[in-house]
GUGU-814408 format. One record per residue: x, y, z of N, C-alpha, C, O in turn. Coordinates in pm, whole numbers, padded with zeros to 5 digits, always signed. Layout:
<kollos>
XYZXYZXYZXYZ;...
</kollos>
This chain:
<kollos>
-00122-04050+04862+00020-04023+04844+00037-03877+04804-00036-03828+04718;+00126-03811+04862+00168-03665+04840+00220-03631+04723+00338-03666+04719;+00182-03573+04616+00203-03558+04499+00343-03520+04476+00373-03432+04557;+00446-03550+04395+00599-03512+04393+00600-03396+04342+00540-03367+04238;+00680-03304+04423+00700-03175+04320+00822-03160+04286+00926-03188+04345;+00793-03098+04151+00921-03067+04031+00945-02980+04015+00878-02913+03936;+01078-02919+04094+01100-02796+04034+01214-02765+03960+01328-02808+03975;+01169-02682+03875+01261-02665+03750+01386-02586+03745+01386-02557+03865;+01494-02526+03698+01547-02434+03724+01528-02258+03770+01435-02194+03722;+01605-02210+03843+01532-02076+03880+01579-01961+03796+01695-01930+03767;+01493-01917+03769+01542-01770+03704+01593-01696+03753+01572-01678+03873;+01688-01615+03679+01772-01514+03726+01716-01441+03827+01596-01461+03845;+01780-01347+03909+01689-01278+03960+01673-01155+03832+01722-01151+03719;+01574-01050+03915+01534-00974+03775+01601-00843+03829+01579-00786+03936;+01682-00811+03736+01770-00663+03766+01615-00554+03780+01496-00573+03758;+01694-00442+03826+01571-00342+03877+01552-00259+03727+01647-00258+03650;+01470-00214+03703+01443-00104+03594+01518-00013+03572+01529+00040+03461;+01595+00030+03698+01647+00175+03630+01843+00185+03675+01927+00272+03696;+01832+00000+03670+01944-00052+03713+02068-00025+03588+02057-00074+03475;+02195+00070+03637+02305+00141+03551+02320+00035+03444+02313+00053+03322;+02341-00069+03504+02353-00230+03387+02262-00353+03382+02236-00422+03480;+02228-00367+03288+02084-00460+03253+02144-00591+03360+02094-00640+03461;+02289-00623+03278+02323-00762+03407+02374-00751+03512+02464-00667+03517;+02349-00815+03619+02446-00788+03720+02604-00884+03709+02614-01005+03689;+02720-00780+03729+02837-00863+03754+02916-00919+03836+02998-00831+03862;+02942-01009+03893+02964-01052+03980+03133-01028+04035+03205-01106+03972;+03197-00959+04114+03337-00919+04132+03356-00940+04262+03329-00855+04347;+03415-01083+04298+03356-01154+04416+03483-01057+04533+03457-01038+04652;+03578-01020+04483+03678-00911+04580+03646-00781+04550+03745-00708+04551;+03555-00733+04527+03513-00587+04503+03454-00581+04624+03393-00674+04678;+03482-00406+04694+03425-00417+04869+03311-00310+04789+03286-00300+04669;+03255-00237+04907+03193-00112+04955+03272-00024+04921+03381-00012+04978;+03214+00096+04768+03300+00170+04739+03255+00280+04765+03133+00286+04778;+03321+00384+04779+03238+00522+04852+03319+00631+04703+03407+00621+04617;+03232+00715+04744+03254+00874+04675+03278+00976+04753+03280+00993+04875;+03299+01054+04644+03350+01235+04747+03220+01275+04573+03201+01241+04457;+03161+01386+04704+03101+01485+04605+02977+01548+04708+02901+01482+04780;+02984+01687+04691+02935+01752+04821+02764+01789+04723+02801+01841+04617;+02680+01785+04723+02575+01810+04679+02527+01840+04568+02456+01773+04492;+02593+02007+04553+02583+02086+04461+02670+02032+04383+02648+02050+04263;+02793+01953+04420+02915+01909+04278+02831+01815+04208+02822+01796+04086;+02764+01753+04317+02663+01631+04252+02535+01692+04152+02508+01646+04041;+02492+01763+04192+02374+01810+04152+02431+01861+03991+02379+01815+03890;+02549+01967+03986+02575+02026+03877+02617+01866+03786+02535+01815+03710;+02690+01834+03800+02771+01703+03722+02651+01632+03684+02654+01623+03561;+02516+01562+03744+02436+01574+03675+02367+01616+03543+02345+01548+03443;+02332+01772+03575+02300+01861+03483+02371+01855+03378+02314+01874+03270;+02510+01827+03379+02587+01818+03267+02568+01740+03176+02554+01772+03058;+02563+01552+03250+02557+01486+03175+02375+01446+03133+02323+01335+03117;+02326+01554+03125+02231+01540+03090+02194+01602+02919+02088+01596+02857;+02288+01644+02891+02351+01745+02749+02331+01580+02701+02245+01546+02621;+02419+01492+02760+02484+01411+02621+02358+01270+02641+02271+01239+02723;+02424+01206+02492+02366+01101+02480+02438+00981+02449+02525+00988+02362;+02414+00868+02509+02494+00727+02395+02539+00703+02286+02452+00672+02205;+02655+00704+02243+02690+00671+02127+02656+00537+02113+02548+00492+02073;+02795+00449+02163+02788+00315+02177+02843+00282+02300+02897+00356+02382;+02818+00137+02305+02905+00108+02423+02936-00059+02392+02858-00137+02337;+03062-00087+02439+03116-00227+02443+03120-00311+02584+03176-00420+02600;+03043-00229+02690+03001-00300+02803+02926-00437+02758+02831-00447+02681;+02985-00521+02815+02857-00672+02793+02748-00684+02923+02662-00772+02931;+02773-00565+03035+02669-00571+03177+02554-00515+03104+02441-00540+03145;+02571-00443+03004+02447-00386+02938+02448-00222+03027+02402-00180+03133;+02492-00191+02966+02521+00008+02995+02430+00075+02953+02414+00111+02836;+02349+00101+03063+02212+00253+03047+02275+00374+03089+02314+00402+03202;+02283+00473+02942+02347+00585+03020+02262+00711+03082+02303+00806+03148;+02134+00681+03039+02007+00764+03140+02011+00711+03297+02011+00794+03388;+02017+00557+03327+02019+00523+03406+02109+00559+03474+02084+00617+03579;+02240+00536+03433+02377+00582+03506+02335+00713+03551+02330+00731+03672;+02299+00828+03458+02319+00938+03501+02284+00994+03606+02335+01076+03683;+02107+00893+03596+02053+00913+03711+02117+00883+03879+02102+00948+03982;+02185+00770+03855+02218+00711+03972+02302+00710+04048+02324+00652+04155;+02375+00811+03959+02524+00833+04007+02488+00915+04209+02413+01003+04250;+02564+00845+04261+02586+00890+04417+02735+00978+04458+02770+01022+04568;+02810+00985+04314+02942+01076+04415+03015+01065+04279+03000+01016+04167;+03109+01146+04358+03244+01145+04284+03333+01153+04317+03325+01224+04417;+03485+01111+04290+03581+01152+04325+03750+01222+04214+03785+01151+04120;+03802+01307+04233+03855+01376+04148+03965+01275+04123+03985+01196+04216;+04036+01265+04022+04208+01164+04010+04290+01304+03900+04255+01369+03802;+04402+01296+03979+04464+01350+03890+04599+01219+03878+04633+01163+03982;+04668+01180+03743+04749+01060+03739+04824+01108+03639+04761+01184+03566;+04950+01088+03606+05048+01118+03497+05038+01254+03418+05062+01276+03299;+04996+01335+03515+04941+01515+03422+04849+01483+03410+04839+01571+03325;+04704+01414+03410+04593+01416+03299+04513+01420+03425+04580+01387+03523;+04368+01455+03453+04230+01469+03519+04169+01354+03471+04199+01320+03356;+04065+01263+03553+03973+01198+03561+03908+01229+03686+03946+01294+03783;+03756+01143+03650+03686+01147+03738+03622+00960+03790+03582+00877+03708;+03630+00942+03914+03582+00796+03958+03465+00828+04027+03457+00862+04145;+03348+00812+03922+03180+00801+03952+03111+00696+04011+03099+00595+03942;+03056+00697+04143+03004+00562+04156+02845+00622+04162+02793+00732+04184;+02778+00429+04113+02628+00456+04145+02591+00378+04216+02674+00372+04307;+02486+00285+04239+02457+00214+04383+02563+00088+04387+02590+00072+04506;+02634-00008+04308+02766-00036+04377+02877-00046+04274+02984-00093+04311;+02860-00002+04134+02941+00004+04053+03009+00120+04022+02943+00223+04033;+03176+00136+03971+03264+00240+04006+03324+00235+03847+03377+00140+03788;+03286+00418+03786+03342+00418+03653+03472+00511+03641+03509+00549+03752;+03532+00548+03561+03634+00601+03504+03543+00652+03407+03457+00603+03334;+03604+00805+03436+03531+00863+03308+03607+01007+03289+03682+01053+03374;+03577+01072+03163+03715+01198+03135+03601+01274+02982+03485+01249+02949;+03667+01335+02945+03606+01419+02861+03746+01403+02689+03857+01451+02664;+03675+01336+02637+03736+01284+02504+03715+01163+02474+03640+01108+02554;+03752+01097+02391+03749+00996+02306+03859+00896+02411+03945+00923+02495;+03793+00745+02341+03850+00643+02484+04001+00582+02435+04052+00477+02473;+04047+00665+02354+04224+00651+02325+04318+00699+02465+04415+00645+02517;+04261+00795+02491+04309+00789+02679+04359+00708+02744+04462+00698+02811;+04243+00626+02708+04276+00514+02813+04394+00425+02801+04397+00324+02872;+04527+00459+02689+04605+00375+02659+04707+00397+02800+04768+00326+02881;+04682+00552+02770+04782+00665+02880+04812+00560+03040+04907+00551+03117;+04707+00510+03034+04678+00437+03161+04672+00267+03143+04596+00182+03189;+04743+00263+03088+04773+00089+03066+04895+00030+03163+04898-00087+03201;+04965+00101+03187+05055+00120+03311+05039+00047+03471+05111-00020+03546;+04874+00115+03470+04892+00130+03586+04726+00032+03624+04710-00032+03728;+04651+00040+03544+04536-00072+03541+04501-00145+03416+04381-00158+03391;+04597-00197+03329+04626-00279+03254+04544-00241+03061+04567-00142+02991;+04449-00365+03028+04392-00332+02884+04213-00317+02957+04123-00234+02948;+04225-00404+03004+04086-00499+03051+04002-00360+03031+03949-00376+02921;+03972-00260+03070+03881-00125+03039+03816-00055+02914+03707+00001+02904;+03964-00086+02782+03881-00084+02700+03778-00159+02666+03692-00121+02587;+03778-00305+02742+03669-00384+02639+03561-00329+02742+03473-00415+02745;+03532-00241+02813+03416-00150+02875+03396-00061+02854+03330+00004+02935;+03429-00017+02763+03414+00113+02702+03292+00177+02666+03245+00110+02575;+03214+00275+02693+03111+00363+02617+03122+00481+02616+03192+00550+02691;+03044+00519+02519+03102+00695+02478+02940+00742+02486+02843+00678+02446;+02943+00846+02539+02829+00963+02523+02897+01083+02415+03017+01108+02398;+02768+01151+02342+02830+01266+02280+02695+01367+02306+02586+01313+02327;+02705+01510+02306+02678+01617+02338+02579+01692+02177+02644+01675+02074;+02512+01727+02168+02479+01825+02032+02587+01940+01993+02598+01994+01883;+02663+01964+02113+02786+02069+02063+02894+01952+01995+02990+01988+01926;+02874+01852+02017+03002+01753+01976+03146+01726+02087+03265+01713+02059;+03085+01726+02201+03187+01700+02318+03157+01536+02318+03060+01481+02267;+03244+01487+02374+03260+01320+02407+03274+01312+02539+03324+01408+02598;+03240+01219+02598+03296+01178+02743+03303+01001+02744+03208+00926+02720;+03370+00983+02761+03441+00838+02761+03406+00786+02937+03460+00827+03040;+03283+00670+02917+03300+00601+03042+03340+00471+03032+03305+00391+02944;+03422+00449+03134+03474+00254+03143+03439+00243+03281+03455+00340+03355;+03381+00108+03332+03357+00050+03410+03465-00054+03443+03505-00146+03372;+03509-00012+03581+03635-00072+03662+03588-00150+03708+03468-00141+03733;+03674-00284+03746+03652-00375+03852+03720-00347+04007+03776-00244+04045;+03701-00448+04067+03749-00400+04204+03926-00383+04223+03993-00330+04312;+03967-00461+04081+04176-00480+04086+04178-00339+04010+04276-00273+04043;+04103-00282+03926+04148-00193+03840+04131-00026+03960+04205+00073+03962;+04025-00051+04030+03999+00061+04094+04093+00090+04224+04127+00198+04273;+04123-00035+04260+04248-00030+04358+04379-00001+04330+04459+00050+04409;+04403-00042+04196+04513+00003+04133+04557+00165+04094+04657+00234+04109;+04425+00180+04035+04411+00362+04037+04383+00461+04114+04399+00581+04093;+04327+00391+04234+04358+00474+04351+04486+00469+04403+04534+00573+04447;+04548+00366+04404+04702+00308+04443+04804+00439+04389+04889+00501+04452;+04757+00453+04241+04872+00501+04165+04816+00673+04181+04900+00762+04163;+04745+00692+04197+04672+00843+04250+04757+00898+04369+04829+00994+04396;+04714+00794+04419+04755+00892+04630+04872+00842+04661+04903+00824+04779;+04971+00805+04539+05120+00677+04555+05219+00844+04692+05297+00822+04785;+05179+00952+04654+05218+01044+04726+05148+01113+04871+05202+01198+04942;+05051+01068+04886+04967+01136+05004+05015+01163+05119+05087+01076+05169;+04993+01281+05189+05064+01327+05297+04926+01349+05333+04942+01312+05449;+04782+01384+05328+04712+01435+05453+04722+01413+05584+04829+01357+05612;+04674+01428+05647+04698+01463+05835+04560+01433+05884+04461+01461+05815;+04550+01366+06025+04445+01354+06082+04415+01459+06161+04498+01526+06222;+04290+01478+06162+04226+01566+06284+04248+01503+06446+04198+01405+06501;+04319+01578+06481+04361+01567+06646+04190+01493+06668+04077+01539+06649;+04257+01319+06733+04206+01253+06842+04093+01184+06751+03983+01160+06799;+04119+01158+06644+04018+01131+06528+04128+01039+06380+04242+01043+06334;+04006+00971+06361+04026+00874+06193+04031+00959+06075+04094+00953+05969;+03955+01032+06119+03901+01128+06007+04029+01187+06018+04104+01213+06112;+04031+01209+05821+04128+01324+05771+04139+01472+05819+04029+01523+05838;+04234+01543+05841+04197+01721+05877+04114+01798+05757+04018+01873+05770;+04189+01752+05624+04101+01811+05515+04019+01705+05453+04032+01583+05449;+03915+01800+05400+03830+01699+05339+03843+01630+05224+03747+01558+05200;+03941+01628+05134+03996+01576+05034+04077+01508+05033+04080+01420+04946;+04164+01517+05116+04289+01495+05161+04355+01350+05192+04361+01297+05303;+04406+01297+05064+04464+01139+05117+04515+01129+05194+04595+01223+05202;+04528+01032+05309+04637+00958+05390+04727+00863+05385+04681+00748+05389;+04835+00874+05379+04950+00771+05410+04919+00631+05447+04874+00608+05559;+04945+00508+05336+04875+00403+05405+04968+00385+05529+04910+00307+05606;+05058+00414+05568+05146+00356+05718+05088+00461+05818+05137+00443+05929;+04984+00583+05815+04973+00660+05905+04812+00596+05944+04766+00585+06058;+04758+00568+05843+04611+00507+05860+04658+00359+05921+04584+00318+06010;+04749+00290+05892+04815+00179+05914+04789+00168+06119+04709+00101+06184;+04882+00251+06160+04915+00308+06295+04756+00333+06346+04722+00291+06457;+04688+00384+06285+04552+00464+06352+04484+00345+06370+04439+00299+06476;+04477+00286+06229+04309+00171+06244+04345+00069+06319+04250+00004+06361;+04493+00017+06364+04546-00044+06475+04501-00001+06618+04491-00072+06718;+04482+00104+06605+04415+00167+06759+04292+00172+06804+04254+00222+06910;+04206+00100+06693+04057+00134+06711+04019-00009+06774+04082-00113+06752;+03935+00000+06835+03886-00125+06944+03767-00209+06879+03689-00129+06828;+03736-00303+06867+03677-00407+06780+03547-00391+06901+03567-00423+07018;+03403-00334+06848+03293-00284+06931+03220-00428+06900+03162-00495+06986;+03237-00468+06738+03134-00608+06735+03193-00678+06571+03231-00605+06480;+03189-00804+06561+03233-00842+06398+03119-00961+06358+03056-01035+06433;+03117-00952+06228+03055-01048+06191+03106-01189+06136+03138-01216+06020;+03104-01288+06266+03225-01346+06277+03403-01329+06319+03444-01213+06323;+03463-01397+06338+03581-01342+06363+03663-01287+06278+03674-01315+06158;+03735-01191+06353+03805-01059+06300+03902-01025+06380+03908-01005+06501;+04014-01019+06248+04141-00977+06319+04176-00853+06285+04204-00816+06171;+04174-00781+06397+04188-00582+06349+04353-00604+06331+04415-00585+06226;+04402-00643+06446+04569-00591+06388+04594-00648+06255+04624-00571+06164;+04582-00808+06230+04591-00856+06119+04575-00756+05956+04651-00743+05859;+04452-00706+05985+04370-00671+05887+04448-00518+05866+04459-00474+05751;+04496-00445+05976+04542-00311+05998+04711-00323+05896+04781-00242+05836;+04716-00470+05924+04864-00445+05888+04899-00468+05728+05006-00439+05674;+04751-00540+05645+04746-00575+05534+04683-00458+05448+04658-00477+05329;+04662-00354+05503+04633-00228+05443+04760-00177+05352+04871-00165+05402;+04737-00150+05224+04862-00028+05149+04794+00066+05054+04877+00117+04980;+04635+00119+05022+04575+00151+04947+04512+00217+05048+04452+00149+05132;+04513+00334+05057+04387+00427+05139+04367+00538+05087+04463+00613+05074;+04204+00588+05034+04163+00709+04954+04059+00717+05060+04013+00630+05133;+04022+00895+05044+03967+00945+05106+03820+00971+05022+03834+01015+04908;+03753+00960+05044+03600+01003+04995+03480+01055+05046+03468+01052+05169;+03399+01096+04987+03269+01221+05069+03159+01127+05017+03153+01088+04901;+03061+01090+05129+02916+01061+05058+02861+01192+04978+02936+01281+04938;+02685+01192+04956+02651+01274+04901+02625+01411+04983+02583+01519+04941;+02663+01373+05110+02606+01451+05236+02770+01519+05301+02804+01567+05409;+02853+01486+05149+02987+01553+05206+03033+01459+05366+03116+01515+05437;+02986+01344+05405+03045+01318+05492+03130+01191+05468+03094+01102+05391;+03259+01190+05548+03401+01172+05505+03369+00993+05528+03279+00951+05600;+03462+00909+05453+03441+00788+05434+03597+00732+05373+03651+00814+05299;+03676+00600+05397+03776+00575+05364+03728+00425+05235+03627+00356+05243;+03825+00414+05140+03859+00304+05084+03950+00250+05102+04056+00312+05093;+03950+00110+05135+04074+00037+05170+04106-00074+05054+04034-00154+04994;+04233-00046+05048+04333-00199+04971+04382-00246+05040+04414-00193+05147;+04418-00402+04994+04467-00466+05106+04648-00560+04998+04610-00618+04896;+04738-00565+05011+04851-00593+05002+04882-00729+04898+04958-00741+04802;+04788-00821+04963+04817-00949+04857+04688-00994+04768+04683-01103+04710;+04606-00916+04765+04477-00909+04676+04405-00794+04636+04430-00676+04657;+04301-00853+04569+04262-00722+04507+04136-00668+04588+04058-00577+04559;+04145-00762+04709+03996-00695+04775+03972-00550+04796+04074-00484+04816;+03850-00483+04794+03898-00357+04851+03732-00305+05011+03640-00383+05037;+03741-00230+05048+03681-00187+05175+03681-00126+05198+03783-00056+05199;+03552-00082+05249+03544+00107+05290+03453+00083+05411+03360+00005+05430;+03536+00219+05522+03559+00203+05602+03469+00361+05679+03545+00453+05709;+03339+00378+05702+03285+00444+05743+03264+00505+05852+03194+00439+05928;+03309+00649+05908+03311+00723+06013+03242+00804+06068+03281+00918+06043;+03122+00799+06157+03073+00905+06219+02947+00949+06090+02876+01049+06097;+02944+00864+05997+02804+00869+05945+02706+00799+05922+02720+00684+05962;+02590+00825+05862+02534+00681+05816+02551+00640+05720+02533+00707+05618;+02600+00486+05718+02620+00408+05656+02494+00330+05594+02386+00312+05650;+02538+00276+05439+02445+00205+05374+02371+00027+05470+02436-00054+05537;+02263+00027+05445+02255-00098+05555+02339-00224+05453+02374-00226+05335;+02350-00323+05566+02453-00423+05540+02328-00503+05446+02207-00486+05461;+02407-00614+05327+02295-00708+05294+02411-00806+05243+02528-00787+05276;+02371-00915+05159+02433-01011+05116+02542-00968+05011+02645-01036+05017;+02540-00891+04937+02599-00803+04804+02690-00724+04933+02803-00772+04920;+02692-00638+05035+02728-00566+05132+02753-00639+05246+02651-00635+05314;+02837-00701+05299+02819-00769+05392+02913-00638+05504+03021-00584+05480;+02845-00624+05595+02931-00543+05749+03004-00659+05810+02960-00761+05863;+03128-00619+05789+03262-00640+05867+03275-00651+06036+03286-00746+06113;+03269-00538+06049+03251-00537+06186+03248-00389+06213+03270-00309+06122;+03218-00342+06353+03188-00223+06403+03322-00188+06442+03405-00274+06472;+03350-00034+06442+03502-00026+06566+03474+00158+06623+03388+00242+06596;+03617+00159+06725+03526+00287+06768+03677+00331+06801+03761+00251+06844;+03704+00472+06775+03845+00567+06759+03832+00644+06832+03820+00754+06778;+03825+00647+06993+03838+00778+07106+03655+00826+07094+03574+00769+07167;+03620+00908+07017+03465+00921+07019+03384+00872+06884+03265+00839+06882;+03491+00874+06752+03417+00802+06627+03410+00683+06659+03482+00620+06737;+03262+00629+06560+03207+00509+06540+03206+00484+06413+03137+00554+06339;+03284+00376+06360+03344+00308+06262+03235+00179+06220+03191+00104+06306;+03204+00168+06099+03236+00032+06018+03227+00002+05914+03160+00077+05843;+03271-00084+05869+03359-00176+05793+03277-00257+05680+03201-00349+05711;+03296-00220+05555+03161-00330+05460+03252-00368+05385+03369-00329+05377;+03181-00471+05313+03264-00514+05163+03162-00562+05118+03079-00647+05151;+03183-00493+05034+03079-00548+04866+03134-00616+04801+03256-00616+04781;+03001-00729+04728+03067-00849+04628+02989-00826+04479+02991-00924+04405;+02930-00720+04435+02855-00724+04315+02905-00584+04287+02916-00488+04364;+02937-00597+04130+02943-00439+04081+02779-00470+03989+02721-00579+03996;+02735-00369+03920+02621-00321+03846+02527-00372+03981+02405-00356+03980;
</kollos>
């Protein structure tokens, strides 16, 4: 007789070593979030936060701020109600972060609610500078991009997805019109482009680390969000990343991810 086997419960999987947060969190409408930050912005911003150290932190993912520092892949600039921030991502988690103490963050209760302070960690400097990081979810980051680019006028490059400038937000009704035009090359599973084109109202513009141009998408009755990759290489697809589908704009080649894990 074939001996019965017992198996017991499975262990977590095991976060990586030099992973930004000890746990992983699970943010089942959080997509594929991209950055703007051209090399050298990356490289210096680094160097910077290499001055400071951990104070504390009220993250419960478990916040490494060596790790973070290391891992950071981009950035992107916010300017919101008069004040500067910066939205840092590292391999799929997206922070809020500014230079002071995390009373700031009230300034912005408006517009992505309380939920940030209880993510709160502070680094401090040997000169005595602060920098305040909170870790967004996928409703909070859509929201603050929302309330960022609530004005965007950029312009497309004649015969192209891509923005004319490289910074430069677009109009969700002009990206609206465009990503309606792009031809469905392959999906994973079925996919409705007009559908999906028309549930767009959140569109930011962002740079990998290679400065090449990349969109974030919101979508109207949720908090999902999606980024929408042009004419570069893209991260490969996996279970955490799932690819959407392929699409193609006159000569760009487009696609489409959404991520389901932040840390």
């Amino acid at each position: 007789m074939a001996q019965q086997r017992r198996d017991g419960p499975k262990a977590p999987p095991s976060r990586e070593t030099d992973a930004t947060l000890s746990f992983g969190v699970r943010e089942p409408k959080l997509d594929e979030i991209g950055f703007i930050s051209p090399p050298l912005r990356l490289y210096a911003l680094k160097e910077h936060l290499s001055r400071f150290s951990l104070v504390n932190s009220a993250d419960s993912a478990g916040f490494n701020f060596d790790n973070f520092s290391r891992n950071i892949r981009g950035m992107k600039y916010v300017a919101l109600d008069g004040m500067e921030f910066e939205v840092l991502f590292t391999r799929s988690a997206a922070f809020l972060t500014f230079h002071g103490l995390p009373g700031k963050l009230k300034s912005l209760e408006a517009h992505i609610g309380r939920g940030p302070l209880s993510r709160v960690s502070l680094a401090t400097s040997k000169g005595g500078e602060f920098i305040t990081i909170c870790r967004l979810t996928a409703r909070e980051l859509r929201a603050l991009l929302g309330a960022a680019a609530i004005n965007a006028s950029g312009t497309f490059m004649a015969g192209s997805l891509l923005p004319s400038e490289s910074d430069a937000d677009i109009s969700p009704a002009r990206f609206r019109e465009k990503l309606g035009q792009c031809a469905v090359v392959s999906s994973d599973g079925p996919f409705d482009l007009g559908a999906f084109a028309k549930g767009v109202n959140v569109v930011s513009v962002f740079r990998d680390e290679q400065d090449a141009g990349y969109f974030v998408i919101g979508m109207k009755e949720d908090d999902t969000v999606y980024s929408l990759y042009v004419n570069v290489s893209a991260p490969p697809a996996n279970e955490q990343n799932p690819m959407i589908a392929r699409l193609k704009y006159n000569n760009d080649s487009c696609i489409l991810y959404r991520v389901d894990v932040i840390g």
